[in-house]
C-alpha positions in Angstrom: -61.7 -115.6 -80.3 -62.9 -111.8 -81.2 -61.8 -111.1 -77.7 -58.2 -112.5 -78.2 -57.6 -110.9 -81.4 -58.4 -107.8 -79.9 -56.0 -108.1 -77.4 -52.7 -109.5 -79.6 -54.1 -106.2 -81.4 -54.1 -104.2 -78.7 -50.6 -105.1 -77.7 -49.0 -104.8 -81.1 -50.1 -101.4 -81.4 -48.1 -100.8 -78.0 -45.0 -101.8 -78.7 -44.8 -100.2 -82.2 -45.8 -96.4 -80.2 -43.4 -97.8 -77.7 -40.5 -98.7 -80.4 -41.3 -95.1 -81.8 -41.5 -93.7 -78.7 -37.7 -94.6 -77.4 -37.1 -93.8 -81.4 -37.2 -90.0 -80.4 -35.8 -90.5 -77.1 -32.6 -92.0 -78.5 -32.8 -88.8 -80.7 -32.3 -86.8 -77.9 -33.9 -83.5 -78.4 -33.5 -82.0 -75.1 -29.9 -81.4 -76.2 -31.2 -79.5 -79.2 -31.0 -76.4 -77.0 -27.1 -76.6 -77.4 -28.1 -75.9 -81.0 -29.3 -72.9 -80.4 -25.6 -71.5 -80.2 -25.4 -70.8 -83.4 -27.8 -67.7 -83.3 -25.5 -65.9 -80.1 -23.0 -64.2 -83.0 -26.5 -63.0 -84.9 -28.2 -61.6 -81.5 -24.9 -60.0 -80.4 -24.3 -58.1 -83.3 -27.9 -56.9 -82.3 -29.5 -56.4 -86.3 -32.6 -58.5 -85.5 -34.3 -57.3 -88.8 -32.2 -59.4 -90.9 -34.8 -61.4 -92.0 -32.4 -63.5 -94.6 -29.7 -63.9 -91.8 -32.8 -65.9 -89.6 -33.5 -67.9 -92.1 -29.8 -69.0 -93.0 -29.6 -69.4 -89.2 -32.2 -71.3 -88.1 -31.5 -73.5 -91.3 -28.1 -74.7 -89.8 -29.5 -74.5 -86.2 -32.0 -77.1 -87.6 -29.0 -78.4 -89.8 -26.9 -79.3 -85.9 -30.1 -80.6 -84.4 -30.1 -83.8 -87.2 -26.5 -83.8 -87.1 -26.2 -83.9 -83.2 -28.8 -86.4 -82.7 -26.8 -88.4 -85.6 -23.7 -88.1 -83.3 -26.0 -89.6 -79.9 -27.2 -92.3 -81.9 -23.8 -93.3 -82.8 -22.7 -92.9 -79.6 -25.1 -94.7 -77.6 -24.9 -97.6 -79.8 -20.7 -97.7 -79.3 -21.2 -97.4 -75.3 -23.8 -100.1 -75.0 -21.4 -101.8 -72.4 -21.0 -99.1 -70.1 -24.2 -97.4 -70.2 -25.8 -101.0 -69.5 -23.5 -100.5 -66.2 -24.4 -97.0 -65.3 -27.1 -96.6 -62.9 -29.0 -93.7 -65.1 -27.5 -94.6 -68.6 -28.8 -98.1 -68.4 -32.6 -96.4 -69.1 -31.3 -95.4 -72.7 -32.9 -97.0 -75.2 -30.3 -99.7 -77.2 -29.2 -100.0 -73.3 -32.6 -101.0 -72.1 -33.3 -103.0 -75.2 -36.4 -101.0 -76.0 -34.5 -99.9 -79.1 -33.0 -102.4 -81.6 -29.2 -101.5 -83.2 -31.2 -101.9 -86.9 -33.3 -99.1 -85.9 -30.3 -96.9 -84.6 -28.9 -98.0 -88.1 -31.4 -97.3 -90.2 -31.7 -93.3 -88.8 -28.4 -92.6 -88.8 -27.6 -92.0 -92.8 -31.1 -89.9 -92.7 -30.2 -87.7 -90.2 -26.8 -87.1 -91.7 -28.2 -86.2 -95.2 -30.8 -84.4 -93.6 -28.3 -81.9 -91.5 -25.7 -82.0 -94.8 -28.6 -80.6 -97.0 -30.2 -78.2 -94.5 -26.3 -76.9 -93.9 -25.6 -76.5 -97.2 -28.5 -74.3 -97.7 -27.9 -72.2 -94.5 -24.2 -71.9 -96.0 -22.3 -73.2 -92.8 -20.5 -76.6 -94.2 -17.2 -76.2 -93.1 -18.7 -76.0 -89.5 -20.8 -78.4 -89.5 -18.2 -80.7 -91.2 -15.7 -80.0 -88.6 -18.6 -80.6 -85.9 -19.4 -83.8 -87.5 -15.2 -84.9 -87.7 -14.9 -83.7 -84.1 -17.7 -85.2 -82.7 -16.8 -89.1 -84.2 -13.1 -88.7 -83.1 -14.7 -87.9 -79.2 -17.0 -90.8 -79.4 -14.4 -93.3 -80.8 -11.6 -92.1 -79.1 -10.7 -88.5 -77.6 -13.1 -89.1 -74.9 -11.2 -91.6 -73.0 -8.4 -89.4 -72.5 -8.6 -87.1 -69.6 -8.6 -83.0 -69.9 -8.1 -83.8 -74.2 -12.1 -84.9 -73.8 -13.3 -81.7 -72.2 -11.3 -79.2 -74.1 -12.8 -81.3 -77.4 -16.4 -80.3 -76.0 -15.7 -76.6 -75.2 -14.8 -76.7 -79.1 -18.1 -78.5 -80.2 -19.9 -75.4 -78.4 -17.9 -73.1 -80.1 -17.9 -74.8 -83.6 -21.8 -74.4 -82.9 -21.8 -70.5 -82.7 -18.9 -70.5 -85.1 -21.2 -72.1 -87.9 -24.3 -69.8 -86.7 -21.7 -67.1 -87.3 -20.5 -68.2 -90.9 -24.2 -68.8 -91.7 -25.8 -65.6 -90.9 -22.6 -63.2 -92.1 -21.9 -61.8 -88.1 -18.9 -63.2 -87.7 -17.5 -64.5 -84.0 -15.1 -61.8 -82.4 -11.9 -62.8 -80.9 -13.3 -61.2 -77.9 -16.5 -63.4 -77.9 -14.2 -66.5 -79.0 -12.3 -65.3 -76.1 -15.2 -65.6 -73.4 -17.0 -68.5 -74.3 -13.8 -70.7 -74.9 -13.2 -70.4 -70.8 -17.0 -70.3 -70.4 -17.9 -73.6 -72.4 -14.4 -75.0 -70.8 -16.5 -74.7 -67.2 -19.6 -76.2 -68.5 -17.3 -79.0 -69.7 -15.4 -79.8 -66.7 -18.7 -78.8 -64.4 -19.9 -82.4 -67.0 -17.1 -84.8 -66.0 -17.1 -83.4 -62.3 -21.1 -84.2 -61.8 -20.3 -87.3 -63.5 -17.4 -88.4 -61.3 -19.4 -87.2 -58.0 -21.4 -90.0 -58.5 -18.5 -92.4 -57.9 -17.2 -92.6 -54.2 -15.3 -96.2 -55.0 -11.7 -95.0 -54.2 -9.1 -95.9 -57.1 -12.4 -96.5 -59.1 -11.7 -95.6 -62.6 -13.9 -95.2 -65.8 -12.2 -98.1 -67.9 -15.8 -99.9 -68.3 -17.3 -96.3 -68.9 -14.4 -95.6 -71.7 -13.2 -92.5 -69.2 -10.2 -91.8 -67.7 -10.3 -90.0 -64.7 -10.2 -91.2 -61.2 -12.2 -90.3 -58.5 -9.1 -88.6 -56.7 -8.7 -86.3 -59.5 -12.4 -84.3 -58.4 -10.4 -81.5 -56.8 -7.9 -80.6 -59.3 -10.8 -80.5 -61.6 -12.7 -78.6 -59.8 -10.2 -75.9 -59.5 -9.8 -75.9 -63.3 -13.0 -75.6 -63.8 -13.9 -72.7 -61.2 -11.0 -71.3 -62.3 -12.5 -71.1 -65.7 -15.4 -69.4 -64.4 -13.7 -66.5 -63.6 -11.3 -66.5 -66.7 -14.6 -65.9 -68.6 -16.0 -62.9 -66.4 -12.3 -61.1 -66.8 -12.6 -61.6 -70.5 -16.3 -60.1 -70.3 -15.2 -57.4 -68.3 -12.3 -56.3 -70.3 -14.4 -56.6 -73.0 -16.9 -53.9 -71.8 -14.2 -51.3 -71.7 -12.9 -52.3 -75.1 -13.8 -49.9 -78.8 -15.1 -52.7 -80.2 -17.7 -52.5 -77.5 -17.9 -48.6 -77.7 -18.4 -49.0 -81.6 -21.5 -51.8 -81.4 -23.2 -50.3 -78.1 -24.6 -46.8 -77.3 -24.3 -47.4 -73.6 -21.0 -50.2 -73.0 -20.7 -49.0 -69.3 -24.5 -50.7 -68.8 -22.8 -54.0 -70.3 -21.1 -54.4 -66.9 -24.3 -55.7 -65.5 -23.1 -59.0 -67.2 -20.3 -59.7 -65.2 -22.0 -59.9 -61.8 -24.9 -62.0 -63.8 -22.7 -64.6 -65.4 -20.3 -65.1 -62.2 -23.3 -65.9 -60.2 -24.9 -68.3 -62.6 -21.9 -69.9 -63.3 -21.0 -70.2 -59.4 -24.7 -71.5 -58.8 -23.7 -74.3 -61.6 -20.8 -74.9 -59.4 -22.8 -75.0 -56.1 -25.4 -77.7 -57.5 -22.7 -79.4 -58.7 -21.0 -80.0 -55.2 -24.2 -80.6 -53.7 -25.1 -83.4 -56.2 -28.0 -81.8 -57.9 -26.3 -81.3 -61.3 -27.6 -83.2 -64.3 -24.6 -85.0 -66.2 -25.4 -81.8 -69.1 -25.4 -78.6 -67.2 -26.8 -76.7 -70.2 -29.6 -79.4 -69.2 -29.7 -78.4 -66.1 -30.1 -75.1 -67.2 -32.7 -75.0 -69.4 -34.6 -76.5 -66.1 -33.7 -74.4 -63.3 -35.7 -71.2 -63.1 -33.0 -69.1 -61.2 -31.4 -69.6 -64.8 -34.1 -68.4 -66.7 -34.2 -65.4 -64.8 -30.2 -65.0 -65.3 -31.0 -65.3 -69.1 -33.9 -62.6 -69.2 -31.7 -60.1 -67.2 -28.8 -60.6 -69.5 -31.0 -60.0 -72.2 -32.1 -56.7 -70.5 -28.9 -55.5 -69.8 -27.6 -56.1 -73.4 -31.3 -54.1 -74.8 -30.5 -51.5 -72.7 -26.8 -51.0 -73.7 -27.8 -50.8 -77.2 -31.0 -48.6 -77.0 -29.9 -45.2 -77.8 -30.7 -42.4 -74.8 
């Protein structure tokens, strides 16, 4: 008997760290690196001793996390259908049933007073409002309908820096609005393109997965996307040779090293994307691939060394 009641023990204490386990995986915190967006218009302007304009920025950053996750959760729980039908998605926790709907219901009014307060503080509520509106109409609607979807998540990246922007006091440039409009437009579209690589069903369309693009529409979107690509790097370059850059850099001519660096990272997104190694989030895939890391610490060199005096 002491046996027995050791095990049923045993096995309770299991499935509540399981339960709590898929809990933070429905959270989705790998995607809180999209969150850190909002401190690009604070490192650009390049005034790292602001100690208040950290703290107001990582307060909303942490403010987008809650709010993001909040968004997933809501989400996941409205595309239990399709994800059950994906062939990756199906792992996801209400999908899988690891993960009761009470549970997704219970965390989601937390998480929203939780970001709401922290935003508040930081001093970013319009942003993370119009994050918070934007994000509901793409999971109830907008992201059924094609090209509307992925222009509506190149504006959730930039709402992101926009809000660090607003929170910190460095507000976003038109030039930097500019670049990562196309940029975060080819991270978009480089999204639905992995996604649809997956399918090789012809006339197959995403009506079960609440999509709608058809397999036959990978090349067009391709070329919007590449295209893209280089729409950014024309921006950045342009930008170099600009006063604005002359005024906020000692040495703008060094910025050029950015060009060359972004083109290739972004082509290299484009690359692993044809040949089917792309995750479906390619800031994801990012944050795992080592070639970008070492894009990301040259980047940073070359903007240190444009704004180091000689």
């Amino acid at each position: 008997m002491l046996t027995s009641g050791a095990t049923t023990s045993a096995a309770g204490k299991y499935r509540w760290t399981d339960r709590l386990r898929a809990a933070v995986e429905a959270l989705r915190p790998y995607q809180w690196i999209k969150n850190f967006l909002v401190l690009v218009p604070f490192l650009a302007a390049g005034n790292l001793a602001d100690v208040s304009a950290w703290r107001r920025a990582l307060t909303v950053l942490v403010a987008f996390c809650a709010m993001s996750s909040a968004v997933y959760l809501l989400n996941d729980m409205g595309d239990l259908a399709a994800d059950r039908a994906h062939p990756r998605k199906r792992e996801r926790p209400f999908a899988s049933g690891r993960l009761p709907l009470a549970a997704g219901l219970a965390m989601l009014p937390l998480l929203v007073a939780t970001g709401g307060a922290l935003v508040i503080l930081g001093g970013a509520p319009f942003a993370l409002i119009a994050y918070a509106t934007l994000s509901l109409a793409y999971t109830l609607k907008l992201k059924e309908l094609p090209l509307v979807d992925v222009f509506l998540l190149a504006a959730l990246y930039t709402i992101r820096m926009y809000g660090g922007g607003e929170a910190s006091g460095y507000a976003v440039s038109t030039w930097l609005l500019g670049f990562s409009g196309f940029l975060f437009l080819s991270l978009a579209l480089i999204k639905r393109v992995s996604e649809l690589s997956r399918v090789r069903t012809p006339n197959w369309t995403y009506a079960a997965a609440r999509r709608g693009y058809y397999v036959e529409d990978l090349p067009i979107l391709q070329t919007f996307g590449i295209a893209a690509t280089f729409a950014s790097s024309v921006v950045l370059a342009l930008y170099v040779q600009s006063e604005a850059a002359s005024n906020l850099y000692h040495r703008p001519g060094i910025l050029f090293g950015l060009v060359p660096l972004l083109v290739f990272w972004q082509c290299r997104l484009w690359l692993s994307t044809a040949r089917g190694y792309m995750h479906d989030d390619p800031i994801v895939f990012a944050a795992r691939d080592w070639v970008s890391w070492c894009v990301f610490f040259a980047t940073a060199g070359v903007v240190v060394a444009a704004k180091v005096p000689l």
